[in-house]
PyMOL CGO cylinders between C-alpha atoms (Angstrom):
from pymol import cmd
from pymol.cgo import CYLINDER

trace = [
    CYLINDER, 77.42, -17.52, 157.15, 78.70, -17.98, 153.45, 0.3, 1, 1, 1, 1, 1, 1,
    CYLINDER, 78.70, -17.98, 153.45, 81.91, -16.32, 152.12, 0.3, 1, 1, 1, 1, 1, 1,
    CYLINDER, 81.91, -16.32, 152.12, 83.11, -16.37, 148.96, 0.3, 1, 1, 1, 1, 1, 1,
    CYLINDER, 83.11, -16.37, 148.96, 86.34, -18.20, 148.32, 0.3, 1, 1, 1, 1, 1, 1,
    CYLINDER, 86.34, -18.20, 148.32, 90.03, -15.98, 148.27, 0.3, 1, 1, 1, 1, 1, 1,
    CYLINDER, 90.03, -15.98, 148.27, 90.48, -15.01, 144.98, 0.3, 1, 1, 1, 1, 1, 1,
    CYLINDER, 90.48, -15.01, 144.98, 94.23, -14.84, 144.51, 0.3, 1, 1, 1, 1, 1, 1,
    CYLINDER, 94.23, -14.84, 144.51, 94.73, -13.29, 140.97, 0.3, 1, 1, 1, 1, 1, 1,
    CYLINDER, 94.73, -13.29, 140.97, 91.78, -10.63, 141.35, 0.3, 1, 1, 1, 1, 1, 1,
    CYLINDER, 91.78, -10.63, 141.35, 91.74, -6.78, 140.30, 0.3, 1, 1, 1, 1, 1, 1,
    CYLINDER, 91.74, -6.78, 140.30, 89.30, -4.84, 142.82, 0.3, 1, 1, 1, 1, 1, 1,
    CYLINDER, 89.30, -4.84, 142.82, 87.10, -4.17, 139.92, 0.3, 1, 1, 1, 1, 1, 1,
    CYLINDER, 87.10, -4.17, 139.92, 86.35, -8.34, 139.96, 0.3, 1, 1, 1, 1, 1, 1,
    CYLINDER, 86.35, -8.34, 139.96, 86.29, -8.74, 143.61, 0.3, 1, 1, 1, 1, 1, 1,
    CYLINDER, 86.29, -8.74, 143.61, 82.18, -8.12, 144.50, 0.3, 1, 1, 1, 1, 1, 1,
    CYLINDER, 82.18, -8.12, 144.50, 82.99, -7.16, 147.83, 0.3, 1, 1, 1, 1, 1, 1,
    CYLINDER, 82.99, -7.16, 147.83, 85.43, -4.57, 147.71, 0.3, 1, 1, 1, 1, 1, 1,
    CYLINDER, 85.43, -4.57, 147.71, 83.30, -2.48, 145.08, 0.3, 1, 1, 1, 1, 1, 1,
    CYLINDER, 83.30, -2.48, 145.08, 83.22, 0.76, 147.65, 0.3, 1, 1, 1, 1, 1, 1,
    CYLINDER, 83.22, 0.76, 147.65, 87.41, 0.40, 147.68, 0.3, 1, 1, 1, 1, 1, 1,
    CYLINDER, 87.41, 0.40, 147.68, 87.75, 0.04, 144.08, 0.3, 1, 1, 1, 1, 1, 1,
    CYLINDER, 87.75, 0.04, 144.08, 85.40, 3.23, 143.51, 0.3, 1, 1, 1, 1, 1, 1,
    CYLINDER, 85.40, 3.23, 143.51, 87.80, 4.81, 146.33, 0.3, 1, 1, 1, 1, 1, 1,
    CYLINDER, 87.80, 4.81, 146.33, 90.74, 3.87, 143.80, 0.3, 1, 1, 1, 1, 1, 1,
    CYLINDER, 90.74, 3.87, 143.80, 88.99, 4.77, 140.46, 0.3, 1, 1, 1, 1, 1, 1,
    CYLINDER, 88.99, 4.77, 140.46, 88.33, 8.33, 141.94, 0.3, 1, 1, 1, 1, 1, 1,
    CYLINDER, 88.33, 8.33, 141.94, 92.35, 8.65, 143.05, 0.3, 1, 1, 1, 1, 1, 1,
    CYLINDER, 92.35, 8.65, 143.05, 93.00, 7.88, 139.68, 0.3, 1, 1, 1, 1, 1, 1,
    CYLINDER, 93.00, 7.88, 139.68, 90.61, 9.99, 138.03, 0.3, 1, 1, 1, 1, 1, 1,
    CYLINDER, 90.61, 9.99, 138.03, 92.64, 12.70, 140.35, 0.3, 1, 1, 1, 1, 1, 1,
    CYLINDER, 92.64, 12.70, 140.35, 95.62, 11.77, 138.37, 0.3, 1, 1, 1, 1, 1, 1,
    CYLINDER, 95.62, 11.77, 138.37, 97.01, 14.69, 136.16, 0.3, 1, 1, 1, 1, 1, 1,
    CYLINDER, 97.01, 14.69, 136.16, 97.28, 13.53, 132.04, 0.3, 1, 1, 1, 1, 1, 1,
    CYLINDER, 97.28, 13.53, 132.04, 101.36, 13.85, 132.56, 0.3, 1, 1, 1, 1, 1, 1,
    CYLINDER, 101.36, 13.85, 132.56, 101.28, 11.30, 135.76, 0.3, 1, 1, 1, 1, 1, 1,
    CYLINDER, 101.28, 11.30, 135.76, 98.15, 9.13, 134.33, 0.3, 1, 1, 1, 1, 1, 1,
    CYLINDER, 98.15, 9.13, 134.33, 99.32, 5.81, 131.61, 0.3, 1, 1, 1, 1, 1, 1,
    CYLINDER, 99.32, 5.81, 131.61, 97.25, 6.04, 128.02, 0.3, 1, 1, 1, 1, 1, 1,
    CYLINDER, 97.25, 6.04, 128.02, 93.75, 3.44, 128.78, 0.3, 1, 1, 1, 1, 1, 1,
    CYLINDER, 93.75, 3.44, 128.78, 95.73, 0.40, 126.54, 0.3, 1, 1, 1, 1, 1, 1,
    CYLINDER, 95.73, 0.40, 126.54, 99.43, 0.59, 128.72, 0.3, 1, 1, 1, 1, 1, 1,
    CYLINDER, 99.43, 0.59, 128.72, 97.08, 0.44, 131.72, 0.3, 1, 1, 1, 1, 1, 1,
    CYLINDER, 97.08, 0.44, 131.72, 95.39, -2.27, 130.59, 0.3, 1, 1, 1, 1, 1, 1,
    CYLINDER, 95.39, -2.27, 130.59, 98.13, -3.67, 129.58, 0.3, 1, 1, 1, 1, 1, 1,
    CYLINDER, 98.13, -3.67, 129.58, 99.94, -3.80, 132.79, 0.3, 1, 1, 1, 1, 1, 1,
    CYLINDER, 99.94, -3.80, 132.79, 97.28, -5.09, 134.24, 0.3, 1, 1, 1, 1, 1, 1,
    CYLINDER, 97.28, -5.09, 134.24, 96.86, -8.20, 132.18, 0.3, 1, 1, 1, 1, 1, 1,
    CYLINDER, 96.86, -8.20, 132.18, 100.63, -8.74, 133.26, 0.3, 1, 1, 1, 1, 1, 1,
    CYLINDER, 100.63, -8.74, 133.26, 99.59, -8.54, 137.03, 0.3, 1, 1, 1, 1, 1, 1,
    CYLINDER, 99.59, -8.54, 137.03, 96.88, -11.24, 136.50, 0.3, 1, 1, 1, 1, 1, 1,
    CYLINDER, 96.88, -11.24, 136.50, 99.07, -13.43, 135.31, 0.3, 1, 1, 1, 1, 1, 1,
    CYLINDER, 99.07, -13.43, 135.31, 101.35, -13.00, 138.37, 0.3, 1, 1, 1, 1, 1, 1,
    CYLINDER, 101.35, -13.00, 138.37, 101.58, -15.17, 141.50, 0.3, 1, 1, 1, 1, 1, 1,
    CYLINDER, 101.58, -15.17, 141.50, 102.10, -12.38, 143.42, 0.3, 1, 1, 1, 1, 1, 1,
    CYLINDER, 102.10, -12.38, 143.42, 98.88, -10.81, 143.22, 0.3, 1, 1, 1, 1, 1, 1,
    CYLINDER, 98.88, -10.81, 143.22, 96.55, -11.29, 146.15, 0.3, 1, 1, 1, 1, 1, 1,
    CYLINDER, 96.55, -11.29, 146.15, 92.80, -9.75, 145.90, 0.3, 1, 1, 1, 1, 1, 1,
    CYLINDER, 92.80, -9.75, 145.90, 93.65, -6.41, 144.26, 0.3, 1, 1, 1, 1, 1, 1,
    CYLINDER, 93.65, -6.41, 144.26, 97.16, -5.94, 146.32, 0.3, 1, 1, 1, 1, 1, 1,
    CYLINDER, 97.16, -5.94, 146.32, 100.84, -6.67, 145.03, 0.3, 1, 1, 1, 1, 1, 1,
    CYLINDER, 100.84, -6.67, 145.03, 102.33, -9.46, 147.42, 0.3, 1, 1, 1, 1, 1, 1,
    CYLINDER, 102.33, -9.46, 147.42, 105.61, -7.33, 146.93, 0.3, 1, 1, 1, 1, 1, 1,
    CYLINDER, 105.61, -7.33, 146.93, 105.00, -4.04, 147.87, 0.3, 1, 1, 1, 1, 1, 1,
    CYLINDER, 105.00, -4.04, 147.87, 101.58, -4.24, 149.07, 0.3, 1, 1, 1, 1, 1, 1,
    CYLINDER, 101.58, -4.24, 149.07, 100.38, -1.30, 147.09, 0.3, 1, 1, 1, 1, 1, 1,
    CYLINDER, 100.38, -1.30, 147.09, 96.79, -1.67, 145.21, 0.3, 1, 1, 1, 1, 1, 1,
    CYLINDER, 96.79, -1.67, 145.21, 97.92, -2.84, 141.30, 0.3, 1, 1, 1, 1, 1, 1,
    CYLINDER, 97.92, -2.84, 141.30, 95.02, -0.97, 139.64, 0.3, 1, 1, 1, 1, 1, 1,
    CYLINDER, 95.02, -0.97, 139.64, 96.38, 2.41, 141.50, 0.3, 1, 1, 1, 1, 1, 1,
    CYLINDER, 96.38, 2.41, 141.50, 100.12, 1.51, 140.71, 0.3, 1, 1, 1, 1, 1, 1,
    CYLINDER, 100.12, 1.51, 140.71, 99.60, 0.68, 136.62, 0.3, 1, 1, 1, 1, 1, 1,
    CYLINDER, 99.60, 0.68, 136.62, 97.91, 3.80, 136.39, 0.3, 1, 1, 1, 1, 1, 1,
    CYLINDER, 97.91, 3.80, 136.39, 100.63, 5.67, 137.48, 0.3, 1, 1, 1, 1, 1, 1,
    CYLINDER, 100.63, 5.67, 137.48, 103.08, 6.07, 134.14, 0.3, 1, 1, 1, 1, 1, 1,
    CYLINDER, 103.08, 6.07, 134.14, 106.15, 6.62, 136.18, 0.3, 1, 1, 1, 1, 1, 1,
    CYLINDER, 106.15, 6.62, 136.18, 105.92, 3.37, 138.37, 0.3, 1, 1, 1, 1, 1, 1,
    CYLINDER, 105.92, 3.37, 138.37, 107.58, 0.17, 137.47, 0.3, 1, 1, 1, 1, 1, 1,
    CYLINDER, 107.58, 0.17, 137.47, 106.56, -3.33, 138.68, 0.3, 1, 1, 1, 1, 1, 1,
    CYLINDER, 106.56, -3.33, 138.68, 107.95, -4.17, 141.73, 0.3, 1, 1, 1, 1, 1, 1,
    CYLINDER, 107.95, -4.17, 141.73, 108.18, -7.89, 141.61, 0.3, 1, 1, 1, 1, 1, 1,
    CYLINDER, 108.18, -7.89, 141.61, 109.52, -8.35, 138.19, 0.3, 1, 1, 1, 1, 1, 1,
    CYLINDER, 109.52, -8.35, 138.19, 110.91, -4.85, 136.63, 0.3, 1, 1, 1, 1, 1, 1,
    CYLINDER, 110.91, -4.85, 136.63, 111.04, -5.98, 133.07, 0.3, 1, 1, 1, 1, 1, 1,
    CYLINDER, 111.04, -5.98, 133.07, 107.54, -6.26, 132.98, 0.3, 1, 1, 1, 1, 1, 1,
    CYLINDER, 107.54, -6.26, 132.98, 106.53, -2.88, 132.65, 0.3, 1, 1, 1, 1, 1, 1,
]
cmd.load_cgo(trace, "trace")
C-alpha cells in the first residue's frame, strides 16, 4: 500500500486526504457570525504566516493543537506559538 509522504507545513485545504475534515472546518467557519469572522485578506494573511512556521503539522498548530484554518478565521484569536504574529 502507497501513502503519501507527511506534509509538515500543510493547510487541510492542500492535504488530499483530509478533504471531508477541511469541508467539516469550512462549514464551522461559514457558521461564524461577521463580528467573530476575520475580513478574507487578514485570514489569508495569517495563514501565509502559519506556513511559514515550524510548528505547523498537517493542518494542526504543534502548540495548541487546534486546526490553523479554524483559529485564523476567528478575529479574536492570537497565534499561540509566536503572539506578535497576528
Amino acid at each position: 500500500m502507497q501513502t503519501s509522504p507527511l506534509c509538515k507545513r500543510c493547510l487541510l485545504e492542500e492535504l488530499l486526504e483530509e478533504q471531508s475534515l477541511y469541508e467539516v472546518i469550512r462549514q464551522r467557519i461559514a457558521l461564524l457570525t461577521d463580528e467573530e469572522r476575520t475580513g478574507e485578506t487578514e485570514y489569508r494573511r495569517r495563514l501565509a504566516l502559519c506556513q511559514g512556521c515550524a510548528e505547523l503539522s498537517r493542518g494542526t498548530c504543534a502548540q495548541c493543537g487546534c486546526y490553523v484554518e479554524i483559529r485564523a478565521a476567528k478575529r479574536r484569536m492570537r497565534c499561540p506559538h509566536i503572539s506578535p504574529k497576528w
